[in-house]
Biopython code that builds the backbone (N, CA, C, O; Angstrom):
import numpy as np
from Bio.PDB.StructureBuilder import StructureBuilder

atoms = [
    (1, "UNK", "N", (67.230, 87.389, -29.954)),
    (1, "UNK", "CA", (67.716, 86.732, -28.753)),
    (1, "UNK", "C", (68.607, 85.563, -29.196)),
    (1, "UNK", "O", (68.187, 84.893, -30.139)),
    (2, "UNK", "N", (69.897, 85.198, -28.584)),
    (2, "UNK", "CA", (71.009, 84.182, -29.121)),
    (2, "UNK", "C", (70.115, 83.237, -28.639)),
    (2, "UNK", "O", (68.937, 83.418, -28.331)),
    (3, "UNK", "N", (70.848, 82.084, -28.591)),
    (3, "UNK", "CA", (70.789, 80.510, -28.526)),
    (3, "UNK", "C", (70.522, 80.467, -27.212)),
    (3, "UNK", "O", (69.433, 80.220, -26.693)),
    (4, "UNK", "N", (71.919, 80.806, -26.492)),
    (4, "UNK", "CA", (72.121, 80.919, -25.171)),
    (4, "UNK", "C", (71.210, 81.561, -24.115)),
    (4, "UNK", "O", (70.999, 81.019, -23.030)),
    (5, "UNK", "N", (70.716, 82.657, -24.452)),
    (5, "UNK", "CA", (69.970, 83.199, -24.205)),
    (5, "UNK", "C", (68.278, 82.668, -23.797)),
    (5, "UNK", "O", (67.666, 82.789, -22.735)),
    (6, "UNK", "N", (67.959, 82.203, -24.785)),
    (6, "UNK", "CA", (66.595, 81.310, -25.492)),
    (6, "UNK", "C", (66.660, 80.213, -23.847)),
    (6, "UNK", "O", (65.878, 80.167, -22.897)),
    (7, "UNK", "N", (68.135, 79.361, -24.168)),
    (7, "UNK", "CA", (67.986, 78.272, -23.157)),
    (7, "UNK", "C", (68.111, 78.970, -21.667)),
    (7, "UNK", "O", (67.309, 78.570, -20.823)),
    (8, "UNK", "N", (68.860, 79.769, -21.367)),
    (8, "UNK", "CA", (68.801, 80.335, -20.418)),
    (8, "UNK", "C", (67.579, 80.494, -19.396)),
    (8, "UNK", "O", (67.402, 80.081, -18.250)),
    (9, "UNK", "N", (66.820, 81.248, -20.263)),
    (9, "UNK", "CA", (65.672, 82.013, -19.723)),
    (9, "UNK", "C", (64.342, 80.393, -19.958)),
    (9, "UNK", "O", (63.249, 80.276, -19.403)),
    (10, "UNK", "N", (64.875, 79.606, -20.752)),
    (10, "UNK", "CA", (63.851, 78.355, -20.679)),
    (10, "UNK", "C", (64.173, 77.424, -19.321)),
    (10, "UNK", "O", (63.453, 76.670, -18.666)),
    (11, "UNK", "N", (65.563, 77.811, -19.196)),
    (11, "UNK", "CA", (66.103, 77.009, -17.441)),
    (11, "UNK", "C", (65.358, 77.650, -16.648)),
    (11, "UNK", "O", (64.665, 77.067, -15.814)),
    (12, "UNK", "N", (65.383, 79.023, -16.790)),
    (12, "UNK", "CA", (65.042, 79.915, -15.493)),
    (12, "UNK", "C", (63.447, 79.479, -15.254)),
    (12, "UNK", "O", (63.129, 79.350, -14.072)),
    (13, "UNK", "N", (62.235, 79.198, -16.426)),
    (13, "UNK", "CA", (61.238, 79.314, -16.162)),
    (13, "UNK", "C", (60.853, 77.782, -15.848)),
    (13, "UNK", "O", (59.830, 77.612, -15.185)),
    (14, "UNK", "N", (61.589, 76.643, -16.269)),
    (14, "UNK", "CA", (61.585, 75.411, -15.655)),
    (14, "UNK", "C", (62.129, 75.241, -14.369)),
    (14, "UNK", "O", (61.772, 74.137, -13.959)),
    (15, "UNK", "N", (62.652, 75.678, -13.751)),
    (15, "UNK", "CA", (62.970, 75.857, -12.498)),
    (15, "UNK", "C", (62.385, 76.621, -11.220)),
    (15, "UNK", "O", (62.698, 76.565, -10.031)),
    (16, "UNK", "N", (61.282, 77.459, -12.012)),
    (16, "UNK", "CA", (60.639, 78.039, -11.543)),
    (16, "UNK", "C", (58.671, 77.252, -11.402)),
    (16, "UNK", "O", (57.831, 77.260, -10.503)),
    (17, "UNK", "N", (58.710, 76.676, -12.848)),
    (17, "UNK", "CA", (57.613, 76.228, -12.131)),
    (17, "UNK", "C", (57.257, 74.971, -13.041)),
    (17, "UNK", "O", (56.288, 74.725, -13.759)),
    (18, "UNK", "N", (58.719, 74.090, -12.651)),
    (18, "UNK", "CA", (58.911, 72.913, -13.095)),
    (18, "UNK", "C", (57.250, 71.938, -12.968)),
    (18, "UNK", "O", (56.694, 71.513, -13.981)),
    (19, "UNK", "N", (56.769, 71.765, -11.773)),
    (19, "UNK", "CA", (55.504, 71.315, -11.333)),
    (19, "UNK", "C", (54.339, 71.533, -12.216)),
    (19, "UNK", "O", (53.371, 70.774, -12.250)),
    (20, "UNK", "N", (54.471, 72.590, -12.921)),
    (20, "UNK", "CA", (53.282, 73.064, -14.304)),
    (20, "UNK", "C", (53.390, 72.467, -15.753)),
    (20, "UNK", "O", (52.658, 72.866, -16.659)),
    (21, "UNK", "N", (54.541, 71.281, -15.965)),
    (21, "UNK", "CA", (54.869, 70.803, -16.959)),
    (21, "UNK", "C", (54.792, 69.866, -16.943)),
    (21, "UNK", "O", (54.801, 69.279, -15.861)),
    (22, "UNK", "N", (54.664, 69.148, -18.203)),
    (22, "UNK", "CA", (54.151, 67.354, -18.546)),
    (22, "UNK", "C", (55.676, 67.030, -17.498)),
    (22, "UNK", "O", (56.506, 67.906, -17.259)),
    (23, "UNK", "N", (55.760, 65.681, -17.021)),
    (23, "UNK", "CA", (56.875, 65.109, -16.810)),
    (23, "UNK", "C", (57.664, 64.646, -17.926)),
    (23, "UNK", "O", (58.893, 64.715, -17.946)),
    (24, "UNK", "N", (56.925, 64.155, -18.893)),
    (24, "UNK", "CA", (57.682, 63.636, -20.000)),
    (24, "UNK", "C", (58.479, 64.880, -20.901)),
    (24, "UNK", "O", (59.527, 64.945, -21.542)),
    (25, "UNK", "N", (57.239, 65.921, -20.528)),
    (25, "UNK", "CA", (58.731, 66.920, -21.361)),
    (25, "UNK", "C", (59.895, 67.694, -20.694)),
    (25, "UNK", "O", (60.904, 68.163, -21.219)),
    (26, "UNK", "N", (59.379, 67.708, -19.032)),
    (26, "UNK", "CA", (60.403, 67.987, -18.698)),
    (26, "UNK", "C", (61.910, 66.596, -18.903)),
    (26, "UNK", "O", (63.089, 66.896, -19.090)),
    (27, "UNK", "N", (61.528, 65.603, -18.826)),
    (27, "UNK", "CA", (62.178, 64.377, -19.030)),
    (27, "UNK", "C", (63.467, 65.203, -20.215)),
    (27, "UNK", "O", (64.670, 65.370, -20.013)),
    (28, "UNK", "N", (62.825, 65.494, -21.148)),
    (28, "UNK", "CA", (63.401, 65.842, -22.743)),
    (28, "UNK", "C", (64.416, 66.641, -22.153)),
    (28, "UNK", "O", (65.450, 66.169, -22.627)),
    (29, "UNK", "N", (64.882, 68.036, -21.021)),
    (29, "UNK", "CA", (65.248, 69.103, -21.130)),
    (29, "UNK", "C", (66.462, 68.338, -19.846)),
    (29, "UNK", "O", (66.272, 68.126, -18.648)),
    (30, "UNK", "N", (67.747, 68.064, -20.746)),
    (30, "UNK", "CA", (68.617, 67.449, -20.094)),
    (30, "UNK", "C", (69.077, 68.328, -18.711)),
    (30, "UNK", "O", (69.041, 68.042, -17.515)),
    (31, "UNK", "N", (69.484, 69.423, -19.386)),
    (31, "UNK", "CA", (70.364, 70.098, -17.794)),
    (31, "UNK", "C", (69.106, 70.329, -16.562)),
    (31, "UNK", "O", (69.432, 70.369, -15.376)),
    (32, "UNK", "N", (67.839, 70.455, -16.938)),
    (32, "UNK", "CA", (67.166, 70.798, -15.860)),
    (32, "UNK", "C", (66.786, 69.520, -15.227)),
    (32, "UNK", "O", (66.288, 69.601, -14.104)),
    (33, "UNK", "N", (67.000, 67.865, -15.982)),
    (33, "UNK", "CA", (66.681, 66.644, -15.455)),
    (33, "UNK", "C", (68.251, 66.700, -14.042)),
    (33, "UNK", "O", (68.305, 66.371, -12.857)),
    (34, "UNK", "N", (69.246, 67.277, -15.000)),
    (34, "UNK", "CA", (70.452, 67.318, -14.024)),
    (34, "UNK", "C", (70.223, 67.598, -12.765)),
    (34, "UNK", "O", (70.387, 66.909, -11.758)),
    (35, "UNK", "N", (69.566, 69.388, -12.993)),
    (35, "UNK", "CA", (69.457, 69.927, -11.918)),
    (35, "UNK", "C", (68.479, 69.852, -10.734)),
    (35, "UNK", "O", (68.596, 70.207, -9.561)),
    (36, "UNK", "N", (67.128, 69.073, -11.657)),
    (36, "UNK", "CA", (65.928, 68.880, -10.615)),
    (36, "UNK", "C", (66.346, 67.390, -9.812)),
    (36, "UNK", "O", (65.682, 67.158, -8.801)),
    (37, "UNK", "N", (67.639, 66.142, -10.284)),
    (37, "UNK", "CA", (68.263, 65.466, -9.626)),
    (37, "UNK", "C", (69.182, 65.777, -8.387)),
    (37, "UNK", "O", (68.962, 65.349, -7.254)),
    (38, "UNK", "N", (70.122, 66.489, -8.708)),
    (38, "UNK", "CA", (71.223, 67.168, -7.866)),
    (38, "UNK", "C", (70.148, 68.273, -6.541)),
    (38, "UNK", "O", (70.631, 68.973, -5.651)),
    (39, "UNK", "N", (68.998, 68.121, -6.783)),
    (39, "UNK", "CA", (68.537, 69.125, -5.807)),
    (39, "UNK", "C", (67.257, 68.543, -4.751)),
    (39, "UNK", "O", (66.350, 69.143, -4.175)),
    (40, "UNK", "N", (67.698, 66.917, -4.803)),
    (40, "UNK", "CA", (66.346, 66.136, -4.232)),
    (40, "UNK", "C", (66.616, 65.899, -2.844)),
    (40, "UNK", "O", (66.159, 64.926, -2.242)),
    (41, "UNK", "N", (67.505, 66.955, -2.217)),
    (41, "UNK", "CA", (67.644, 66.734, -0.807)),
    (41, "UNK", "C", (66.576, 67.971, -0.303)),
    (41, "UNK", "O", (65.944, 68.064, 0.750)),
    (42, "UNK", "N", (66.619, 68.657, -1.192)),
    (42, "UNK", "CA", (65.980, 69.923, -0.522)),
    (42, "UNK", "C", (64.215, 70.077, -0.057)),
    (42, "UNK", "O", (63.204, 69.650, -0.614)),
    (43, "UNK", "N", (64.387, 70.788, 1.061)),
    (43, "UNK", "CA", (62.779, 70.008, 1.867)),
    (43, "UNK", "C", (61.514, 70.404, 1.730)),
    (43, "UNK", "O", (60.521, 70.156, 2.414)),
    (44, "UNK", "N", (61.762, 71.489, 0.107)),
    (44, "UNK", "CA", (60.464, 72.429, -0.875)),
    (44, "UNK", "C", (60.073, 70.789, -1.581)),
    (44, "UNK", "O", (58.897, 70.853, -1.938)),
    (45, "UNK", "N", (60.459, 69.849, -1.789)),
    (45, "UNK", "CA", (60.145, 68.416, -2.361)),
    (45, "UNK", "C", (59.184, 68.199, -1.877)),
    (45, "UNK", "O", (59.114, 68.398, -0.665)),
    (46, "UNK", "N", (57.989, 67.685, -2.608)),
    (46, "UNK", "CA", (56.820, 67.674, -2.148)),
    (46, "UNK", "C", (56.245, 65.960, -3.030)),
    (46, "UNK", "O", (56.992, 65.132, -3.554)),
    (47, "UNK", "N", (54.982, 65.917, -2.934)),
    (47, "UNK", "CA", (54.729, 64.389, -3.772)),
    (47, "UNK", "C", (54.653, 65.124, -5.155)),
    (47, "UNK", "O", (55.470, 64.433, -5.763)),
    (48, "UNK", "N", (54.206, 66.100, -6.105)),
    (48, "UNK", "CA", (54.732, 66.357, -7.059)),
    (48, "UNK", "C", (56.029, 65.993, -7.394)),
    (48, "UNK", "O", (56.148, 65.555, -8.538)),
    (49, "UNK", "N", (57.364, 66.071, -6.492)),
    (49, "UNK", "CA", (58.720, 65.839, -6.963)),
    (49, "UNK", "C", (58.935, 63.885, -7.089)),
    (49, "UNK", "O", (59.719, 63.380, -7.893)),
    (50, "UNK", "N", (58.104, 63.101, -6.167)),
    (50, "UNK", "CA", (57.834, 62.033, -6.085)),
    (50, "UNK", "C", (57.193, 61.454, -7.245)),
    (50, "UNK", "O", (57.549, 60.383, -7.737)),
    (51, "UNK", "N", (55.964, 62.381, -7.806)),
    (51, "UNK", "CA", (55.366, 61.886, -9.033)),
    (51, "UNK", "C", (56.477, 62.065, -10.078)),
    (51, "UNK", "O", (56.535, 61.224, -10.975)),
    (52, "UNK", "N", (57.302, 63.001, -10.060)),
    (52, "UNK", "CA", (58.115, 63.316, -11.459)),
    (52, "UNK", "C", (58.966, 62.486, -11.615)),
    (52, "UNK", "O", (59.522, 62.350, -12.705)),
    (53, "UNK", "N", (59.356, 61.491, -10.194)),
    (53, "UNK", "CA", (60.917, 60.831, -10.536)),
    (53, "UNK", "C", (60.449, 59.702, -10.932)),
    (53, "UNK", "O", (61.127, 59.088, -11.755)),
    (54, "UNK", "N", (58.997, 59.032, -10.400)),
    (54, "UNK", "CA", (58.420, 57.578, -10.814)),
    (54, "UNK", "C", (58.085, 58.087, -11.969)),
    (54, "UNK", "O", (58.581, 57.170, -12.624)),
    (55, "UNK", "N", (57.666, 58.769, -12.750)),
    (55, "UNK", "CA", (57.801, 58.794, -14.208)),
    (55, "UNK", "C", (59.490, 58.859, -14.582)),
    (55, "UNK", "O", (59.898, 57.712, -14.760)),
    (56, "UNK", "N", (60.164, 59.498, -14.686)),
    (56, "UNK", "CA", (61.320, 59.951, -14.630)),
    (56, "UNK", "C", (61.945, 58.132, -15.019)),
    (56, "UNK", "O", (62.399, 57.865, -16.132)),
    (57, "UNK", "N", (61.859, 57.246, -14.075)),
    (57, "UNK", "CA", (62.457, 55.568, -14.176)),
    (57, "UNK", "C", (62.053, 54.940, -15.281)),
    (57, "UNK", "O", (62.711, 54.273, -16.080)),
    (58, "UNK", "N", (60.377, 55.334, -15.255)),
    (58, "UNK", "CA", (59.849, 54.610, -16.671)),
    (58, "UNK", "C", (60.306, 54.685, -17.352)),
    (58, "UNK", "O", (60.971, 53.817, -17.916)),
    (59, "UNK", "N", (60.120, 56.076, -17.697)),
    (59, "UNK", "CA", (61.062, 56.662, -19.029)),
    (59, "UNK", "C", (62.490, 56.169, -18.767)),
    (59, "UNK", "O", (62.780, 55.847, -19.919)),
    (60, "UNK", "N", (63.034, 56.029, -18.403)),
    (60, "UNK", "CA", (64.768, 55.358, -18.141)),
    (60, "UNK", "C", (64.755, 54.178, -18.121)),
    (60, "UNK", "O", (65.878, 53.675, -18.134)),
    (61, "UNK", "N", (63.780, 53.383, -18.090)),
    (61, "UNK", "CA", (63.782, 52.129, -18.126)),
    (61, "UNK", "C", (63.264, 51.723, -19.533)),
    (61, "UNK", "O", (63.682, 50.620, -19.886)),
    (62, "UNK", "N", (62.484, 52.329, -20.382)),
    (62, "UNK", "CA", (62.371, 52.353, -21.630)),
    (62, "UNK", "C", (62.930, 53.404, -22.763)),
    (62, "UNK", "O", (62.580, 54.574, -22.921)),
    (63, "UNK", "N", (63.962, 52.601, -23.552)),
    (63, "UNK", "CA", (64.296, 53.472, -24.005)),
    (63, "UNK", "C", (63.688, 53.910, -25.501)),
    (63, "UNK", "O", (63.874, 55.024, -25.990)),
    (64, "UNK", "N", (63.133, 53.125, -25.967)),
    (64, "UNK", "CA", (62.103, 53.369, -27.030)),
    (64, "UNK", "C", (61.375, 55.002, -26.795)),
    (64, "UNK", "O", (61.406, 56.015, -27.493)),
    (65, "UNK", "N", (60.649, 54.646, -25.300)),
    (65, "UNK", "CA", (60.182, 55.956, -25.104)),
    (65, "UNK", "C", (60.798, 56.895, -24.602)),
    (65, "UNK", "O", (60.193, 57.715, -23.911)),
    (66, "UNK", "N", (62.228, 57.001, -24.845)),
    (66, "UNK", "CA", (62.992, 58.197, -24.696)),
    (66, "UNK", "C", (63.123, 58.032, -25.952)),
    (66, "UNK", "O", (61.955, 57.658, -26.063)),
    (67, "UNK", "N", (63.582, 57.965, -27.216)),
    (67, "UNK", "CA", (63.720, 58.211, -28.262)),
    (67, "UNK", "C", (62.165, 59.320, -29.003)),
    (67, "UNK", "O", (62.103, 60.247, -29.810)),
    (68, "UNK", "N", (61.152, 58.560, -28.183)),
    (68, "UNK", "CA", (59.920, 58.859, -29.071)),
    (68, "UNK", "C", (59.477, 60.182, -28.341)),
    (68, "UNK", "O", (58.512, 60.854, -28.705)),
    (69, "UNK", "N", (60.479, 60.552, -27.015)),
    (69, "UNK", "CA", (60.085, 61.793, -26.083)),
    (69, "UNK", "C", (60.793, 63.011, -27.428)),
    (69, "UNK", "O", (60.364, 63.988, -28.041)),
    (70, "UNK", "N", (61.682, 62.465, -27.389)),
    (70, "UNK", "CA", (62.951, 63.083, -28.181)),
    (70, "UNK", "C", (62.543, 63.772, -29.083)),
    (70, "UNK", "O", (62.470, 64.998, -29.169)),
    (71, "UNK", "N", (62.224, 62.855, -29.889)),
    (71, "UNK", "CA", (61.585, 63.007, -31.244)),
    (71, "UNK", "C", (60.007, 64.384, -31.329)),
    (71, "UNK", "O", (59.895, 65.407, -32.003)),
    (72, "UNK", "N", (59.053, 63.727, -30.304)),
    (72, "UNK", "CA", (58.600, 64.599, -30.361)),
    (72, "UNK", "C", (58.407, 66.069, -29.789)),
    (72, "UNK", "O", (57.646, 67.008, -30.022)),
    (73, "UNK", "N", (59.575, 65.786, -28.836)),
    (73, "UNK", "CA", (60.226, 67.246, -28.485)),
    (73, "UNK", "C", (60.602, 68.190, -29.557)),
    (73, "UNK", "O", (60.004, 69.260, -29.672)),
    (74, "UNK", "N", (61.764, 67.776, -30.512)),
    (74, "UNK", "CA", (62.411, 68.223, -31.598)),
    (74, "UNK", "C", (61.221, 68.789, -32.737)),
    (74, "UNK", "O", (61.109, 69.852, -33.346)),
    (75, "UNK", "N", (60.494, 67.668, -32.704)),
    (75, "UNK", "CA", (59.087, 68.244, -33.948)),
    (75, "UNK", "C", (58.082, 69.606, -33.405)),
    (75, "UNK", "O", (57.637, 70.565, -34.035)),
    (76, "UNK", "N", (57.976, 69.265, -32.155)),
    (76, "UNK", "CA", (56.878, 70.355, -31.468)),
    (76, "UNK", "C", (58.214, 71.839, -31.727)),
    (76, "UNK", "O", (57.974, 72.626, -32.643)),
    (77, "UNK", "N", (59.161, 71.999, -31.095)),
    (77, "UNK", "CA", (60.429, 72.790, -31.582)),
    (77, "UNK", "C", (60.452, 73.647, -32.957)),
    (77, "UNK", "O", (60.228, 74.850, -33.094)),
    (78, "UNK", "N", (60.764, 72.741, -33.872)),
    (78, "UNK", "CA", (60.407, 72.895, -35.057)),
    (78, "UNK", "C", (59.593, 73.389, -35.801)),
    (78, "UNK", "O", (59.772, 74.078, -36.805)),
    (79, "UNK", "N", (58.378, 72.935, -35.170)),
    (79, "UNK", "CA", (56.907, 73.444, -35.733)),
    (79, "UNK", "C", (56.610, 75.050, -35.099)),
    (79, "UNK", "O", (55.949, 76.019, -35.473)),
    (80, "UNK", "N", (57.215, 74.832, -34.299)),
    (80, "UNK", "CA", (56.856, 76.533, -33.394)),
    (80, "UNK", "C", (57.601, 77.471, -33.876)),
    (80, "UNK", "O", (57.104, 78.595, -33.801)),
    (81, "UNK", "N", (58.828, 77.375, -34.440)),
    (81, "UNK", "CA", (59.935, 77.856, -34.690)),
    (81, "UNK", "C", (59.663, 78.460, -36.165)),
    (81, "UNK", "O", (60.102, 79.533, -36.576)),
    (82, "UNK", "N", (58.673, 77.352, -37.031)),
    (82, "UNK", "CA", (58.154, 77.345, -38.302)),
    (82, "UNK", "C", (57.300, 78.571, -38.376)),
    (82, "UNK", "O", (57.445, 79.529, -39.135)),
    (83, "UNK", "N", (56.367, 78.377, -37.444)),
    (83, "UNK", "CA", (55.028, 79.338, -37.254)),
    (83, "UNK", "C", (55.406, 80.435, -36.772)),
    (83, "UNK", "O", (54.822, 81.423, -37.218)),
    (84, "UNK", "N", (56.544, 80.676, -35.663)),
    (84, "UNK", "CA", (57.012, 81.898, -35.716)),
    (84, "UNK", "C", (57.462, 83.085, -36.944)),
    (84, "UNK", "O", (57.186, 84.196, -37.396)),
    (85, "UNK", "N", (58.235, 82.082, -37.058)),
    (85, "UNK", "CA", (59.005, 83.034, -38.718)),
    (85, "UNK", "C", (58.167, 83.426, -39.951)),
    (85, "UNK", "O", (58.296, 84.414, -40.674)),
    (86, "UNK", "N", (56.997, 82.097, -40.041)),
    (86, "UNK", "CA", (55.815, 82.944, -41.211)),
    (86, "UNK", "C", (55.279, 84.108, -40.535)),
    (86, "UNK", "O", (55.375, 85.132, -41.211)),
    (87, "UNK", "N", (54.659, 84.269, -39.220)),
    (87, "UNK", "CA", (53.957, 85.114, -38.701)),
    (87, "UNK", "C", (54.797, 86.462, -38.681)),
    (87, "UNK", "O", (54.346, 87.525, -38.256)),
    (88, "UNK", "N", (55.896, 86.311, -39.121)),
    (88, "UNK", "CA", (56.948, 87.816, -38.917)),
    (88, "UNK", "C", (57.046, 88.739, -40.432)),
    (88, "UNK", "O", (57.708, 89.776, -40.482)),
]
sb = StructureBuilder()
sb.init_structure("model")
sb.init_model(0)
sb.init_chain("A")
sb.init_seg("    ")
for serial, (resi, resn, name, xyz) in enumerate(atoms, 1):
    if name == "N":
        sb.init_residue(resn, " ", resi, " ")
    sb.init_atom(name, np.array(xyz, "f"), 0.0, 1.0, " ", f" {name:<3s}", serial, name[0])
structure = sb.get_structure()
């Protein structure tokens, strides 16, 4: 499966059940922070979408802990990516 592909189908399933994920990692996954912004008129918004954006400021208001989201986004990534390829 390409690159493109990989992210694709990781949009499709964050968009689908964005609400089942830490906030902080959705935080990490830029285009879907885009898209779960650009879509806060719509009236499926519930207090889940309320809980995600008051985290959502914290994190924007500290940027330490966007670096340290980052970071351990990239490592968890990595490590899976690791364990995949021995297991093959």
């Amino acid at each position: 499966m390409s690159e493109e592909n990989k992210q694709g189908y990781k949009q499709t399933i964050l968009r689908k059940d964005w609400d089942s994920f830490s906030p902080y990692y959705v935080w990490t996954q830029t285009d879907f922070r885009l898209w779960f912004e650009a879509n806060q008129a719509q009236e499926k918004w519930n207090d889940e979408y309320v809980r995600f954006q008051e985290v959502f400021k914290k994190i924007e208001a500290d940027p330490k802990l966007q670096d340290d989201l980052m970071e351990w986004t990239d490592a968890l990534k990595q490590f899976y990516e690791f364990r995949l390829t021995c297991s093959l």
